[in-house]
C-alpha positions in Angstrom: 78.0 -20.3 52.7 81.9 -20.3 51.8 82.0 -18.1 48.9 84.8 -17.6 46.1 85.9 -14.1 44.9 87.9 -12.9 42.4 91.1 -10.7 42.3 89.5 -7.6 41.1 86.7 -7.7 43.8 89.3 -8.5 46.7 91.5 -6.0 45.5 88.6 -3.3 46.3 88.0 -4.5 49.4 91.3 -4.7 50.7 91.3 -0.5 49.0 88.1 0.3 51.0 89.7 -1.1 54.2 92.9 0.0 53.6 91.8 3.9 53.2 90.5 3.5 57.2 93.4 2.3 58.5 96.8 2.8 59.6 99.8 2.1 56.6 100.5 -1.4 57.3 97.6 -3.1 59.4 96.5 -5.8 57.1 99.6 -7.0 56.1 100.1 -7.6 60.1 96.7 -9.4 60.4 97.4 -11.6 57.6 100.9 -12.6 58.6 99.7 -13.1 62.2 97.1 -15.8 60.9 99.6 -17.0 58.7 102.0 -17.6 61.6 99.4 -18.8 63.8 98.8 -21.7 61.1 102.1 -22.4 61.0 102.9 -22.6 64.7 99.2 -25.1 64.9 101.0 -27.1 62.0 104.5 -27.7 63.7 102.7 -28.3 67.1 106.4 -27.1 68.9 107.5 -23.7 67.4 111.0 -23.7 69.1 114.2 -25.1 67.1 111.6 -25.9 64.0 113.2 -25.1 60.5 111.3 -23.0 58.7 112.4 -22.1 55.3 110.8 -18.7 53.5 110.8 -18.4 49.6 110.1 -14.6 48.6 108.6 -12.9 45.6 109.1 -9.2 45.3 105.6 -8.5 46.0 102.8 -8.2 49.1 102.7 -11.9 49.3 106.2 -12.0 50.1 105.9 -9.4 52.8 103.2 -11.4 54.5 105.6 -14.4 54.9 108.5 -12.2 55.5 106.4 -10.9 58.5 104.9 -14.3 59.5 108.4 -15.6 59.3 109.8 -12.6 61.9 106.8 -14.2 63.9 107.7 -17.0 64.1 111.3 -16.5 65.0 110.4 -14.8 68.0 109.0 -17.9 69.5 112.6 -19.6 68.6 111.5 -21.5 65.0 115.3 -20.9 63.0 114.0 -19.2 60.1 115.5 -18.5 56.8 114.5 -16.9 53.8 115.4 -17.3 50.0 115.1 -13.7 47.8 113.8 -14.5 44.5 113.8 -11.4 43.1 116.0 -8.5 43.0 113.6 -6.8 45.1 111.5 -7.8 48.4 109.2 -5.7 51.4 111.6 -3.9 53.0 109.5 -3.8 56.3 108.7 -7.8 56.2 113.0 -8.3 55.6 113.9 -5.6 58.4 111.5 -7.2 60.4 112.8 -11.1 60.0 116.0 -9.8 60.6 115.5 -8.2 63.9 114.5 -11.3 65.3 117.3 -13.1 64.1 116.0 -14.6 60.6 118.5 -15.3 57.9 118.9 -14.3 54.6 120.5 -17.0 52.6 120.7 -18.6 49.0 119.2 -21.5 48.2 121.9 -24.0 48.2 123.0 -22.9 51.7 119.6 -23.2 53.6 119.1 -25.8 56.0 116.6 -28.7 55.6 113.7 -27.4 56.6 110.2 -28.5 58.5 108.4 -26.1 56.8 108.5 -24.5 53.4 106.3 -21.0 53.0 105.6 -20.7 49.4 105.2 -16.2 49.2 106.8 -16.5 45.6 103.2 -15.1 43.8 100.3 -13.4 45.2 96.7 -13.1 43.6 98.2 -10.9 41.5 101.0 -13.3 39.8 100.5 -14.9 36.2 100.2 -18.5 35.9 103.2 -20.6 35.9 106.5 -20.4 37.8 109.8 -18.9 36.6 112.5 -21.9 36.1 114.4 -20.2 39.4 111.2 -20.4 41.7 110.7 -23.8 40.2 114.0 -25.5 41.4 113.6 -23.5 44.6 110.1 -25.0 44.9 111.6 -28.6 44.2 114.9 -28.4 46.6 113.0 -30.0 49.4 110.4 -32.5 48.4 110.3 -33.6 52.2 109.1 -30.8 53.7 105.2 -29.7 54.3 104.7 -26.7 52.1 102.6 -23.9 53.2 101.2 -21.1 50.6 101.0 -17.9 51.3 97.1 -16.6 49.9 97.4 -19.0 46.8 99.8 -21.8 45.8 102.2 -19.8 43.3 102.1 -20.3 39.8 97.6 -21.4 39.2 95.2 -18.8 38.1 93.4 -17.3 40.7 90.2 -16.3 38.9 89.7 -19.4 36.6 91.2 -22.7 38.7 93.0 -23.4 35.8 97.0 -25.0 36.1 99.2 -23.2 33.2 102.5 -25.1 33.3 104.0 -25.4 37.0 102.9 -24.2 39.9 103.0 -24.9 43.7 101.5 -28.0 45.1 101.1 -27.6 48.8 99.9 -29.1 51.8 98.2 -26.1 53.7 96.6 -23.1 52.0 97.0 -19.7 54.5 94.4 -17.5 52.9 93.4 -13.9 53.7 89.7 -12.4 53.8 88.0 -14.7 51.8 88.1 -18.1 49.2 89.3 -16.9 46.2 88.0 -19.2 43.3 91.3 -20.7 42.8 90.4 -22.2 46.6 87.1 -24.0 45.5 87.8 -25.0 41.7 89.8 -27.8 39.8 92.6 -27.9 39.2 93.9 -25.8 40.9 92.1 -26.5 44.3 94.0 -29.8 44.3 97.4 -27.9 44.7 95.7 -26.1 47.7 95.8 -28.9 49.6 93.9 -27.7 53.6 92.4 -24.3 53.0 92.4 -22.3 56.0 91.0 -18.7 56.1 92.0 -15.5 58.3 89.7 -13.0 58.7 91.2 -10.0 58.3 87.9 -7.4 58.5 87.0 -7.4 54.5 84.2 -6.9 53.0 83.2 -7.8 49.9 79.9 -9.1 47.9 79.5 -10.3 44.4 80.9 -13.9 44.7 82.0 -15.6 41.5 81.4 -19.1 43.1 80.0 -19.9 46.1 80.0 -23.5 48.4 76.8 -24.5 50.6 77.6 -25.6 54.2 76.0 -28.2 56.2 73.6 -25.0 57.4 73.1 -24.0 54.0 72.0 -27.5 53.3 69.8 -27.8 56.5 67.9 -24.4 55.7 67.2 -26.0 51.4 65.7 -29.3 52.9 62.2 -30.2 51.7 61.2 -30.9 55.4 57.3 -32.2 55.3 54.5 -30.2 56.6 52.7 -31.9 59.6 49.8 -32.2 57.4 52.2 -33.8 54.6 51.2 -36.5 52.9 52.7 -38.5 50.0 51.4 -36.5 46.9 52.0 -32.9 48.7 55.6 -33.9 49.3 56.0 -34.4 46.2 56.3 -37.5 43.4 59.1 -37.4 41.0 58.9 -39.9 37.9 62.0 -42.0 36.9 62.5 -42.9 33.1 66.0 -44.9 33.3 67.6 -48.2 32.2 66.9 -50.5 30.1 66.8 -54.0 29.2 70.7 -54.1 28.9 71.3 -51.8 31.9 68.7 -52.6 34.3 70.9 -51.9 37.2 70.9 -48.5 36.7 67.2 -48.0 36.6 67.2 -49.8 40.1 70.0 -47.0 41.1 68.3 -44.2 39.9 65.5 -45.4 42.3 67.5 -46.0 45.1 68.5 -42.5 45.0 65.1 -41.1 44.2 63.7 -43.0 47.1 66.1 -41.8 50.3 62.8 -40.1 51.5 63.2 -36.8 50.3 59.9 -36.5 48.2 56.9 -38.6 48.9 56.2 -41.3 46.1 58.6 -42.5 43.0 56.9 -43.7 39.8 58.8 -45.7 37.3 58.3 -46.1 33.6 60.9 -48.0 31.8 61.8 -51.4 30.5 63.4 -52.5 33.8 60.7 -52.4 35.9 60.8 -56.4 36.9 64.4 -54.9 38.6 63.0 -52.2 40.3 59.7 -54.2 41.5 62.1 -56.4 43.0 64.5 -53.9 44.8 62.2 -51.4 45.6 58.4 -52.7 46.5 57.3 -49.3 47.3 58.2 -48.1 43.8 54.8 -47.5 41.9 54.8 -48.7 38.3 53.5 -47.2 35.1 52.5 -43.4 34.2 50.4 -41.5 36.6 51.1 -37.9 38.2 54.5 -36.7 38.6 55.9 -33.2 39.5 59.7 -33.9 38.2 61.0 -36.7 35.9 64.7 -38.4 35.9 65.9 -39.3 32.5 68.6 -41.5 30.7 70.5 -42.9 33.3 71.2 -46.5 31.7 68.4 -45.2 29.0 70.4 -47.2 26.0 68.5 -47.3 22.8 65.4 -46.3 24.8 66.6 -43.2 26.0 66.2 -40.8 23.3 62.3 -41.5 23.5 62.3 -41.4 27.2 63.3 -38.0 27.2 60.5 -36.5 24.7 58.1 -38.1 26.5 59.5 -36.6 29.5 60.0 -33.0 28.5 56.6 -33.2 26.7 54.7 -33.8 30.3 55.5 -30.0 31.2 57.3 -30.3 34.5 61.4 -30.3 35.5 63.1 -33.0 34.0 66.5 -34.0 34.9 69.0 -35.5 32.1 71.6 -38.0 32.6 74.1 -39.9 30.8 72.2 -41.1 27.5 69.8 -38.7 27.6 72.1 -36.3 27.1 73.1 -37.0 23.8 69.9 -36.4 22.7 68.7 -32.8 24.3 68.4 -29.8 22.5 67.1 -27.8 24.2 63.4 -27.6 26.8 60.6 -25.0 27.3 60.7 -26.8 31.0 63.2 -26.3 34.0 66.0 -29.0 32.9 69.1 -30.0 34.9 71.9 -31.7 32.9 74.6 -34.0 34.8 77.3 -34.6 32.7 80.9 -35.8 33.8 83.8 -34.6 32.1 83.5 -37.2 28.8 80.2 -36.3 28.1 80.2 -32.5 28.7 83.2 -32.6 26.5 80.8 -34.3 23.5 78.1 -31.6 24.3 80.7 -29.2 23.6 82.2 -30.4 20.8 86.0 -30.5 22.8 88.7 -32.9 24.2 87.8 -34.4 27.9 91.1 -33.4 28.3 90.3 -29.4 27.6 87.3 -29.6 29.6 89.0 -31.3 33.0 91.6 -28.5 32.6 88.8 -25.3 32.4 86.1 -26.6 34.1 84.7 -23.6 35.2 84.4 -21.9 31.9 83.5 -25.2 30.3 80.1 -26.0 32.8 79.2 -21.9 32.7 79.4 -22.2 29.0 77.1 -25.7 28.9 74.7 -23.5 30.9 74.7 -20.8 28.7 74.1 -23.1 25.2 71.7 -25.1 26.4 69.6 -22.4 28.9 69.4 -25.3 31.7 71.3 -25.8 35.1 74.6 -28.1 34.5 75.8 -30.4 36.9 79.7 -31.7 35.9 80.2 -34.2 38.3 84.3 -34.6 39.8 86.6 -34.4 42.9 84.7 -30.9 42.9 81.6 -30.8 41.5 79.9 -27.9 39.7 76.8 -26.8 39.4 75.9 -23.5 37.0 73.3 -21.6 35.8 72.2 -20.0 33.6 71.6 -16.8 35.1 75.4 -16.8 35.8 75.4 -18.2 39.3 77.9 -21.2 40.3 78.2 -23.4 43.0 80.9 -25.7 44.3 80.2 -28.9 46.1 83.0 -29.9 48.4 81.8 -33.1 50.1 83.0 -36.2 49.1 85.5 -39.0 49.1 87.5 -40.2 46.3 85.6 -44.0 46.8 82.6 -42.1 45.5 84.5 -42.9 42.0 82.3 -45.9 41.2 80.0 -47.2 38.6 76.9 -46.8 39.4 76.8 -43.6 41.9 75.9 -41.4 38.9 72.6 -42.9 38.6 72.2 -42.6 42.3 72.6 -39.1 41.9 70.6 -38.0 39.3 67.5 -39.9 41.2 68.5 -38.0 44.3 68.5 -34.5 42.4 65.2 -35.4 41.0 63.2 -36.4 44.1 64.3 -32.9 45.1 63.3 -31.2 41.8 60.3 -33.1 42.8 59.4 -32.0 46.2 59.8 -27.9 45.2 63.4 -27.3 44.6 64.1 -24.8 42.2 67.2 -27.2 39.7 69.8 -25.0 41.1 69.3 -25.2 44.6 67.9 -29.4 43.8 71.2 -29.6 42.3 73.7 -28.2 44.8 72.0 -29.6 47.3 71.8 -33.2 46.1 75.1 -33.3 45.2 76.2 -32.1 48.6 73.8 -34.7 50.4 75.5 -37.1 47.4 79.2 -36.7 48.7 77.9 -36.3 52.6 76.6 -39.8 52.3 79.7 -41.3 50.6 81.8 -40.0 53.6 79.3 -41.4 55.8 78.9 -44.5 54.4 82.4 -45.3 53.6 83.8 -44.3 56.7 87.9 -43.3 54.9 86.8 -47.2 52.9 85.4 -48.4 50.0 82.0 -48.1 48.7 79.3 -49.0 46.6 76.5 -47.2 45.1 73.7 -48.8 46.8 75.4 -48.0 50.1 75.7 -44.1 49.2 72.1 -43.9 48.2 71.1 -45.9 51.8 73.2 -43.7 54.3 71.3 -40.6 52.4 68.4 -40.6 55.3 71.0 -40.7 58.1 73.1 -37.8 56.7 69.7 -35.7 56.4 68.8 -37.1 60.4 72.1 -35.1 61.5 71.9 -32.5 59.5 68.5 -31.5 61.0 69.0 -32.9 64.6 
């Protein structure tokens, strides 16, 4: 599991390692992964242009040092002060191996740019000096040095500019900055060095295709359809019927054992899916309000009234208040915004805070779907989702999702891991299906039972 830490817990570890160690050691692990990344990035090392821009702190002594590195393999390096002071032992130690000092306006075009303007330490933003010096070569593949300069570290949140780069170098461990929007966009590639810390207490954490594996509902021998599980969908309606034929597609990738469907669309889903049951009955998780249109408000009460986890999407979530039940809510940015009584706008700019908060006020699990979707709960805990493809940005894959979440919900998955882990088989099968193309819905929700075939063969 890739987990996301903040500045005050790294800066421990880094103390407790630091008290065991000779003056000096980690700042030479992380600039030797830091120089390793480079040299992988260039492919040839010798005669590259690297260019170094360095703040007065740590950071800037792990590029000063990566850069000494990587001018002893023959890259012509050259470094920009941006501050009146810098690590004397990174500058002594690009020097001796015949790294430049220069000014901004006499450095060379360069192959590489190494962004160690801010560590995890630095405030938001960028200085207007670091700013031009971050802008003088627009060509060149940037590299940061732990975090892009100028984003917040422990929030993923972009206060004014900032360093947008290709590669992220970090050291020890994600910080949340790594896994969040905003500001993971202006990571760009995250690569991690391990450089022997320790730490616990993540603020956000990411499941990996192990993770995911390990979470599956995977059937008993024994297993039949009602022990696996039968999750009731209450979605569409007579003017969105589509969607309650979506919500089904997702509900029936074979992750729980029977789907029942009670809605107004149901000559839709008869037709799409045969194996769909009709009409009440048994169910151990319902899906609500994808599509729900004027019926959705009574679809949900019905719903939360039959005592089991209910999962709320799109017009159902206008109408919840509140459950004695296990709920999960799966707002996109738009509609958490309206259950928080703010600006889209506000909310796509702090999502963290934003979906911890939802979870808090409401006392269910929140799903905010995006580029990085997140999933928090209650209890404080958040997860990140990381799979995906931008293609997955089309009508309809909402409603495959929610009915994928709740045949989970309905097969025994407690709504934070049914969450996390249906959005990660969500954005698995979009890559799968889509293949670095264009999508549809339908297709997302049919490469679902492949994805889960690999990741358990």
């Amino acid at each position: 599991m890739r987990q996301g830490h903040r500045v005050e817990d790294v800066r421990a570890a880094e103390r407790a390692l630091m008290s065991g160690l000779p003056d000096g050691t980690l700042m030479q692990r992380a600039a030797a992964g830091l120089a390793a990344a480079v040299a992988d990035l260039l492919g040839e090392v010798y005669g590259a242009r690297v260019l170094v821009l360095v703040g007065s702190g740590d950071n800037g002594g792990d590029a000063l040092h990566a850069g000494a590195l990587l001018a002893r393999r023959g890259a012509r390096v050259e470094a920009v002060l941006l501050s009146d002071r810098a690590h004397p032992g990174g500058l002594a130690a690009l020097r001796r191996q015949g790294g430049r000092v220069v000014g901004l306006e006499d450095a060379h075009e360069p192959d590489v740019v190494l962004d160690g303007i801010v560590g995890i330490g630095g405030r938001p933003g960028l200085r207007p000096d670091a700013q031009h010096a971050v802008g003088r070569f627009p060509d060149a593949v940037v590299v940061a040095v732990d975090v892009p300069s100028g984003v917040d570290v422990d929030t993923g949140q972009i206060d004014g500019p900032h360093v947008a780069a290709d590669v992220t170098v970090t050291f020890g461990t994600h910080k949340v900055c790594h896994l969040v929007d905003p500001a993971a966009r202006a990571c760009g590639t995250v690569e991690l060095v391990d450089i022997g810390l320790e730490l616990s207490r993540p603020a956000v954490t990411a499941l990996q295709a192990d993770d995911v594996a390990s979470l599956l509902p995977v059937p008993a021998a024994s297993g039949h359809k009602y022990t696996r599980g039968v999750v009731g969908v209450r979605a569409g309606s007579e003017r969105y019927p589509g969607a309650a034929v979506l919500c089904t597609s997702g509900a029936t990738s074979g992750l729980c054992g029977m789907v029942r469907y009670a809605g107004s669309a149901a000559d839709a889903v008869r037709a799409s899916h045969p194996e769909v049951v009709v009409g009440e009955g048994r169910v151990q998780a319902w899906v609500v309000g994808s599509g729900g249109d004027a019926d959705a408000q009574q679809a949900l009460a019905d719903a939360l009234a039959d005592g089991v986890p209910v999962l709320v999407d799109a017009d159902g979530l206008g109408h919840f208040r509140g459950a004695e039940v296990p709920v999960v809510l799966t707002p996109h940015a738009g509609e958490l915004a309206a259950m928080l009584g703010l600006d889209r706008a506000d909310v796509e700019a702090r999502q963290l805070e934003h979906v911890c908060a939802a979870a808090d006020k409401y006392g269910a699990v929140v799903l905010l779907k995006g580029r990085r979707t997140l999933v928090a709960s209650p209890d404080g805990r958040v997860r990140v989702n990381t799979t995906g493809t931008a293609w997955l940005g089309v009508a309809g894959s909402g409603d495959v999702l929610a009915g994928l979440v709740g045949s989970l919900l309905a097969a025994g998955l407690d709504p934070f891991d049914a969450a996390s882990v249906g959005a990660w088989l969500h954005g698995a099968a979009a890559t799968y299906a889509g293949a670095g193309g264009p999508l549809s819905a339908p297709e997302v929700a049919t490469a679902v039972p492949e994805v889960v075939r690999l990741l358990l063969g």
